[in-house]
Backbone as numpy.savetxt, mean C-alpha at the origin, in Angstrom:
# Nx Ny Nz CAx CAy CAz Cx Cy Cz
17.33 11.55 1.28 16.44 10.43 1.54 15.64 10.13 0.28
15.63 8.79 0.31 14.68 8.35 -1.35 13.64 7.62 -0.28
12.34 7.73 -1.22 11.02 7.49 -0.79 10.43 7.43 -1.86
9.79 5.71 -1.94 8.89 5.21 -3.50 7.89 4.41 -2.02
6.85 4.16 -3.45 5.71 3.35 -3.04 5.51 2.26 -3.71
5.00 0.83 -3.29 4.81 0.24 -4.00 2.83 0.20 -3.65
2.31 -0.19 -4.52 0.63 0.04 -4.94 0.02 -1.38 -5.63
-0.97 -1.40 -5.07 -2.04 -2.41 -5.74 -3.22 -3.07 -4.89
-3.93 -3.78 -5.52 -5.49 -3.71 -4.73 -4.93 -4.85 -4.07
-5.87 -5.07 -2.79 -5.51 -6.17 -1.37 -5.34 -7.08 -2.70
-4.24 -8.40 -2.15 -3.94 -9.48 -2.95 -3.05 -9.56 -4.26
-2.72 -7.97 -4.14 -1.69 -8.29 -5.68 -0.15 -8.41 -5.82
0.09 -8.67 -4.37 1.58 -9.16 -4.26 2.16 -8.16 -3.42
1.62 -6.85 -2.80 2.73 -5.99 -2.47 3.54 -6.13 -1.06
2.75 -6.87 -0.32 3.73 -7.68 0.48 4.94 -8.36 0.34
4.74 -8.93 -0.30 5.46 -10.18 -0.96 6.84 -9.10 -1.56
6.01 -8.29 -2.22 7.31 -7.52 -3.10 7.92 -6.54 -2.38
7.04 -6.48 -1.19 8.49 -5.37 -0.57 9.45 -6.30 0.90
8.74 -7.61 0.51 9.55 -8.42 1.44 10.89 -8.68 0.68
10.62 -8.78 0.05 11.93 -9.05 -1.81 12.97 -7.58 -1.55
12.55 -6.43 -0.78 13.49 -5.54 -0.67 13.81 -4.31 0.42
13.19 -5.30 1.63 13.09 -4.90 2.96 14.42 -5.00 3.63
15.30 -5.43 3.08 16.74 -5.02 3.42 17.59 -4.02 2.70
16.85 -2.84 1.79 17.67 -1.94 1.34 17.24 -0.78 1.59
16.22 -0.51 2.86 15.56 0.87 3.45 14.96 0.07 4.44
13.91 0.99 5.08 13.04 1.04 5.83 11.36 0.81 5.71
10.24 0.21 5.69 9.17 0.45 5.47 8.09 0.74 6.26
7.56 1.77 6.00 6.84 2.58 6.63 5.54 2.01 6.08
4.32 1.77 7.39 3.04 1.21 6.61 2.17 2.38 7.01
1.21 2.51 6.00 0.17 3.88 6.12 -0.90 2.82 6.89
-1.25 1.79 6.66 -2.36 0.96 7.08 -2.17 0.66 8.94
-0.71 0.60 9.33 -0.45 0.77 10.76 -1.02 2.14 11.63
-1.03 3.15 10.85 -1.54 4.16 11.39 -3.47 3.79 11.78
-3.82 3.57 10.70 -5.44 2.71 11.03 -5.56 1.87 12.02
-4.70 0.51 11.86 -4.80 -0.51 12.68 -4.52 0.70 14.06
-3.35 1.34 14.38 -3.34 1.95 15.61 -4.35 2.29 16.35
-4.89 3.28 15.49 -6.59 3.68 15.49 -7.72 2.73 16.41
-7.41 1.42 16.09 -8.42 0.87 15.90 -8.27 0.02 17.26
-6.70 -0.41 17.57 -6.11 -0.31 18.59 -6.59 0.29 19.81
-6.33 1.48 19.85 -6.85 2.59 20.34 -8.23 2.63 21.30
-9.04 2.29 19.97 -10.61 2.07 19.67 -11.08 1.09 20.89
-10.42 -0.12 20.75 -10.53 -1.38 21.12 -11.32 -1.82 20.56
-11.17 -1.90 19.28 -11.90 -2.28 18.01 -10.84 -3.89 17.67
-12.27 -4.80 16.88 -11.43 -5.60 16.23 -10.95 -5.12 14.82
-9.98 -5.41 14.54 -9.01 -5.35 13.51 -9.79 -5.78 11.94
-11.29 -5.78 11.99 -11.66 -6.86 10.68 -11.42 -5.79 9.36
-11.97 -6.22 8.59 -12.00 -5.68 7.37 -12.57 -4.46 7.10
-13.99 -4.47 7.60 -14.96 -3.83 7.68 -14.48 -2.69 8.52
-14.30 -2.87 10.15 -13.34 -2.16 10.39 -12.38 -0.97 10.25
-11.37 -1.64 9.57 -10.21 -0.69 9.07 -10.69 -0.13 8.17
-11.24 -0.40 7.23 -12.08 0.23 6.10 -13.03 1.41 6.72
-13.69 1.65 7.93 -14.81 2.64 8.26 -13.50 3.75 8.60
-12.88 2.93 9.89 -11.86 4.03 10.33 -11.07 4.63 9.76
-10.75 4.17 8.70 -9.64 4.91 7.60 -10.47 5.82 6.80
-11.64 5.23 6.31 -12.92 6.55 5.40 -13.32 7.82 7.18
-13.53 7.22 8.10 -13.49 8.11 9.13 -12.55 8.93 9.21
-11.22 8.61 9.18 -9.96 9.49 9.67 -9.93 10.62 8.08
-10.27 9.91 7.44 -10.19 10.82 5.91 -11.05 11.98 5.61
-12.34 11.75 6.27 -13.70 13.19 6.69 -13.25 13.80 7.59
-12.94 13.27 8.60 -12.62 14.37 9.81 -11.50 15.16 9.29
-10.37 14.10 9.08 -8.84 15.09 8.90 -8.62 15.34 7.64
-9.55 15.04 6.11 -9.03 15.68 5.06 -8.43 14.08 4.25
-8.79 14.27 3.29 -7.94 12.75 2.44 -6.78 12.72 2.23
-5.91 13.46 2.64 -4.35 13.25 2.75 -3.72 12.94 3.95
-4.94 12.65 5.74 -4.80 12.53 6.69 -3.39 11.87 7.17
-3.78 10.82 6.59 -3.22 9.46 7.01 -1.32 9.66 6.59
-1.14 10.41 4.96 -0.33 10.48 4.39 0.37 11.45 5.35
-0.15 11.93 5.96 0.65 13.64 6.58 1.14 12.47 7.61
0.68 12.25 8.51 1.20 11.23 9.80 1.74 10.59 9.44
2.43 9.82 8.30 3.24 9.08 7.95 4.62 9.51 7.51
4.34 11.23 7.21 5.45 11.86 6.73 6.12 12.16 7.69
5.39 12.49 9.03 5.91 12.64 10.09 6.89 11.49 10.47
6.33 10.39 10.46 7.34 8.96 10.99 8.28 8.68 10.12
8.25 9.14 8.52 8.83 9.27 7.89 11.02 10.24 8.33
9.75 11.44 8.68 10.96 12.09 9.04 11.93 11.63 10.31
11.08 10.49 10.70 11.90 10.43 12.14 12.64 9.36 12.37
12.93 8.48 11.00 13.22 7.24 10.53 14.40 7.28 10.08
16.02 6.85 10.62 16.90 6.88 10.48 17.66 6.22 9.33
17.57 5.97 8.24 17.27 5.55 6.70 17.55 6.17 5.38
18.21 5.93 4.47 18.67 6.56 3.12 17.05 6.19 2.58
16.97 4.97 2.59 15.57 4.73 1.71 14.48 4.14 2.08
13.73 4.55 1.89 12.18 4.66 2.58 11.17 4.13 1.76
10.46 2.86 2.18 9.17 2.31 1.36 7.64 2.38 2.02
6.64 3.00 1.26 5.99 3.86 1.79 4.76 2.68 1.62
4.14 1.51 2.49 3.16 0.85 2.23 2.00 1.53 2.08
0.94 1.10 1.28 -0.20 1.73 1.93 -1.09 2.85 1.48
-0.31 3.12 0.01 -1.02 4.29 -0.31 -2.14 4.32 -1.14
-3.47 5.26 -1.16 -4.38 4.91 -1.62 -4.82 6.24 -2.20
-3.98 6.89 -2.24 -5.19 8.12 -3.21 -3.95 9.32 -3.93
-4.10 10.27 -5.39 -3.69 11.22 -5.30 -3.02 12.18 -4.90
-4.51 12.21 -3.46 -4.32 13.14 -2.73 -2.83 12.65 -1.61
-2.99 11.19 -1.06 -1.61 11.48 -0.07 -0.75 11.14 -1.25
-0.02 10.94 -2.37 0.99 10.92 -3.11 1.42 12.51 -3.38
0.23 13.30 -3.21 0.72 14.85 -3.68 1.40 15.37 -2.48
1.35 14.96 -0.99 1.71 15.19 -0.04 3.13 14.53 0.21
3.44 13.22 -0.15 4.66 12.84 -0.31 5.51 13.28 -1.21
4.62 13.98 -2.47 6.13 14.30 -2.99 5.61 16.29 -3.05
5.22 16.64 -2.15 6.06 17.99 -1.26 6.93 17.61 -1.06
7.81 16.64 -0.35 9.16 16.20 0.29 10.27 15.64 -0.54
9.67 14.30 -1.28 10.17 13.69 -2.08 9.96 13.62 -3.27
10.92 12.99 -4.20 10.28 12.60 -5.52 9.21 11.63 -5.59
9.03 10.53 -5.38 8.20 9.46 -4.64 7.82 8.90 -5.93
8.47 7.95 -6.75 8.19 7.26 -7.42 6.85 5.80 -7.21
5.92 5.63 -7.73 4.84 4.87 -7.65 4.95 3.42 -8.53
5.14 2.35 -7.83 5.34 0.85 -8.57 4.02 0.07 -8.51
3.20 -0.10 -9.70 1.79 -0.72 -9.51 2.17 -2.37 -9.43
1.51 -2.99 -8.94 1.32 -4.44 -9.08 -0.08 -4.43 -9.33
-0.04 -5.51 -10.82 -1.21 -5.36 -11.15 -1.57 -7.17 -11.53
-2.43 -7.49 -10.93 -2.80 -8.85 -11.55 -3.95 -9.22 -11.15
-4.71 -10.23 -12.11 -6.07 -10.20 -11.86 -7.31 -10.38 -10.95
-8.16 -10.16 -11.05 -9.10 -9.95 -9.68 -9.38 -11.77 -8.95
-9.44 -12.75 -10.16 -9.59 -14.27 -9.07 -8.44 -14.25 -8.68
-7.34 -14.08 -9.32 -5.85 -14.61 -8.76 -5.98 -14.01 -7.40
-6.36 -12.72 -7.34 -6.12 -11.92 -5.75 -6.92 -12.64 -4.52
-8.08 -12.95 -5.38 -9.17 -13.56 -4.20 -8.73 -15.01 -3.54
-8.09 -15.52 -4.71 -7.54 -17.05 -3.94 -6.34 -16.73 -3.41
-5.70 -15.61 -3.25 -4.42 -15.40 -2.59 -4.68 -15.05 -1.30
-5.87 -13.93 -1.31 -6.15 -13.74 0.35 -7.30 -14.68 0.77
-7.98 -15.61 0.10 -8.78 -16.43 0.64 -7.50 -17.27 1.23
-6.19 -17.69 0.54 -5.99 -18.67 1.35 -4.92 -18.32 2.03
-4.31 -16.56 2.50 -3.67 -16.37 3.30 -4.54 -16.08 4.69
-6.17 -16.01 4.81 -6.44 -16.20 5.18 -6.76 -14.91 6.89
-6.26 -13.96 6.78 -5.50 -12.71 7.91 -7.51 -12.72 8.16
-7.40 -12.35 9.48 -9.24 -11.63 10.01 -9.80 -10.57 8.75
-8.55 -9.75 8.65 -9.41 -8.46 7.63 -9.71 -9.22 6.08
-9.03 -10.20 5.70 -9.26 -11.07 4.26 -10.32 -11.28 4.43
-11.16 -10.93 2.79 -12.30 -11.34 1.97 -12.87 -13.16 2.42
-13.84 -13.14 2.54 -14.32 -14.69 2.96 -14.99 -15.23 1.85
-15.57 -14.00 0.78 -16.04 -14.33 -0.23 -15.76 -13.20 -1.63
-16.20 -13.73 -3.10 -16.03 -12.56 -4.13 -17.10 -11.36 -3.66
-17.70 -11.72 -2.90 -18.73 -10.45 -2.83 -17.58 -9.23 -2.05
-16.92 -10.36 -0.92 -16.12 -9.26 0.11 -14.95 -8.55 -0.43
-14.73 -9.74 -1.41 -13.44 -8.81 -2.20 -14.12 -7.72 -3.01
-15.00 -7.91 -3.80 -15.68 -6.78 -4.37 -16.02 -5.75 -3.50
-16.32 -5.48 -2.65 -16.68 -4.65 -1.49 -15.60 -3.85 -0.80
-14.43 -5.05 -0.64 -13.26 -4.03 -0.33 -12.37 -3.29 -1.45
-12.43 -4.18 -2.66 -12.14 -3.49 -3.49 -12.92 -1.97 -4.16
-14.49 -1.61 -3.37 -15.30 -0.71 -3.82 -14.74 0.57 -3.08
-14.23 -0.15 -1.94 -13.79 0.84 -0.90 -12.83 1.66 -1.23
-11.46 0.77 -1.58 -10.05 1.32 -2.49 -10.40 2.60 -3.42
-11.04 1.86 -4.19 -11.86 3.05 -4.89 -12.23 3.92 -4.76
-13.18 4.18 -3.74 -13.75 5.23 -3.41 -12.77 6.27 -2.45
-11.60 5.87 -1.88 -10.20 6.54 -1.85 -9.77 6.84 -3.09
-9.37 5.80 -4.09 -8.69 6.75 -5.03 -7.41 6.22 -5.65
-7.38 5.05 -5.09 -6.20 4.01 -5.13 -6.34 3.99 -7.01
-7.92 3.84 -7.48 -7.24 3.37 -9.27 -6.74 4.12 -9.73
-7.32 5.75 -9.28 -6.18 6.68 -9.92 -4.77 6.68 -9.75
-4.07 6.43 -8.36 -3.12 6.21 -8.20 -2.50 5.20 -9.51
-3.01 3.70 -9.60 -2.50 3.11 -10.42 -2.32 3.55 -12.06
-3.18 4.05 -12.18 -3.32 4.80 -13.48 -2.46 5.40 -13.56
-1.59 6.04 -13.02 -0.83 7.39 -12.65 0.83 6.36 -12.15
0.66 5.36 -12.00 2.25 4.81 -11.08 3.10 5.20 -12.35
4.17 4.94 -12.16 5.60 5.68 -12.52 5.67 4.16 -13.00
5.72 2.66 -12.79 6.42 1.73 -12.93 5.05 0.71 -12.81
5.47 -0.78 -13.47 4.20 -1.38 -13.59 4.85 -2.92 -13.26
4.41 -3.64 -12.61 4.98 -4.95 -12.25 3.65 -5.92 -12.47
3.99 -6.88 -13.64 2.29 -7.59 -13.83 2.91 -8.87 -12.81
1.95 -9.40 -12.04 2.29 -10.69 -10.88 1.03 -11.51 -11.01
1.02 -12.00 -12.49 0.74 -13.45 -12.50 1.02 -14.85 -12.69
2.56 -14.28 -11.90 3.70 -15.75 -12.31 3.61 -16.33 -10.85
4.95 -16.76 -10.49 5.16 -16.90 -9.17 5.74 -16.05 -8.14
5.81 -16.64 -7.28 6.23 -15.30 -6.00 7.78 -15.13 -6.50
8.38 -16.09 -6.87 10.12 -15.80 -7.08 9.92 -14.98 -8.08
9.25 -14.45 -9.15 9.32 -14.01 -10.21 8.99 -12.29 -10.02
8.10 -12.48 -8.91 7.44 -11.19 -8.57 8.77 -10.47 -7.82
9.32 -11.36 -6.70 10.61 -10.98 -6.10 11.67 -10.79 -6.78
11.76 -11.22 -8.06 13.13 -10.52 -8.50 12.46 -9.59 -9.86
11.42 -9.50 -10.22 11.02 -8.18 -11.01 10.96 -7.08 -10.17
10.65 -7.55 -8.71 10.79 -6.12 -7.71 12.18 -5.51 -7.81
12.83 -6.58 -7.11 13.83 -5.53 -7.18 14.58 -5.35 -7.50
14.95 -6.13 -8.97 15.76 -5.27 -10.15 15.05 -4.00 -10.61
13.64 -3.81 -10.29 12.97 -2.57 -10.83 13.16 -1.51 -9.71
13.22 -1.70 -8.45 13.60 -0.67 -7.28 14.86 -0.55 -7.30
15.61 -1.67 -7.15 17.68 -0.81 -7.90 17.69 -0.18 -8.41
17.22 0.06 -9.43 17.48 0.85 -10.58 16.80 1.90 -10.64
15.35 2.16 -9.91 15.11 3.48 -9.18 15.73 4.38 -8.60
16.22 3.51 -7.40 17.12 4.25 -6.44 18.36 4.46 -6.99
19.02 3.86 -7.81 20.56 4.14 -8.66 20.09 5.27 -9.26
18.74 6.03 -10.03 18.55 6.75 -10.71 17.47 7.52 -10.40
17.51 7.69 -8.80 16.60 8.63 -8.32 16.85 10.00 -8.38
């Protein structure tokens, strides 16, 4: 089984880019495990939200929480290759690759570009303002997500267009998986 991640702060394409290669594995979201949560909760789904319950699930169960429960669904996922949404710290990348190699793909592009992308995709948990993006972006952080980027294996800059982002994806994930 091959298992990579793709990474970057809300708004920097990673949707987009693993829609570009959601027909050559499976994708597994770490952020579904939260929303479940929250589910659960009978909580609304906002920003604020997913953000407490995910820093919640991370004190109680340890900052690799989220990553361990995913390895689990991981294992139970009938699939050569596995895309791991969602990851935000070190700590669950050191837990994925106990198992796997787990190669890390950053998308990186700049902080207005992101804000007018989720201002005008518009989802309940999206930023309403730069303050909110700053805020959720404080959050990322304080998980652990920049180290992650600092640290990715592979770097995808997405300040072109979406076709451009979609085929830098995944001529750069072929050639992972050909040489995993």
């Amino acid at each position: 089984m091959k298992v990579l991640t793709i990474v970057g702060y809300p708004g920097s394409g990673k949707t987009t880019a693993i829609e570009s290669i959601e027909d050559l594995g499976v994708v597994v979201s770490m952020g579904d495990v939260v929303r479940n949560e929250a589910k659960k909760r009978n909580l609304e789904p906002s920003g604020a939200t997913i953000g407490n319950i995910a820093k919640e699930l991370r004190e109680k169960g340890g900052p690799a929480i989220i990553a361990e429960k995913c390895v689990e669904l991981i294992k139970e996922v009938n699939s050569k290759i596995i895309f791991v949404d969602g990851v935000r710290s070190l700590f669950e990348v050191n837990i994925f690759r106990r198992f796997w190699k787990f190669p890390i793909i950053a998308i990186i592009v700049d902080e207005e570009q992101r804000f007018n992308r989720l201002f005008e995709r518009g989802r309940r948990d999206d930023p309403k303002s730069f303050e909110d993006l700053k805020e959720r972006d404080k959050r990322e952080i304080e998980f652990g997500l920049d180290k992650v980027l600092e640290n990715a294996d592979y770097t995808i800059k997405n300040n072109s267009t979406i076709e451009d982002l979609k085929r830098k994806t995944r001529k750069m994930v072929i050639d992972i998986i050909n040489n995993y």
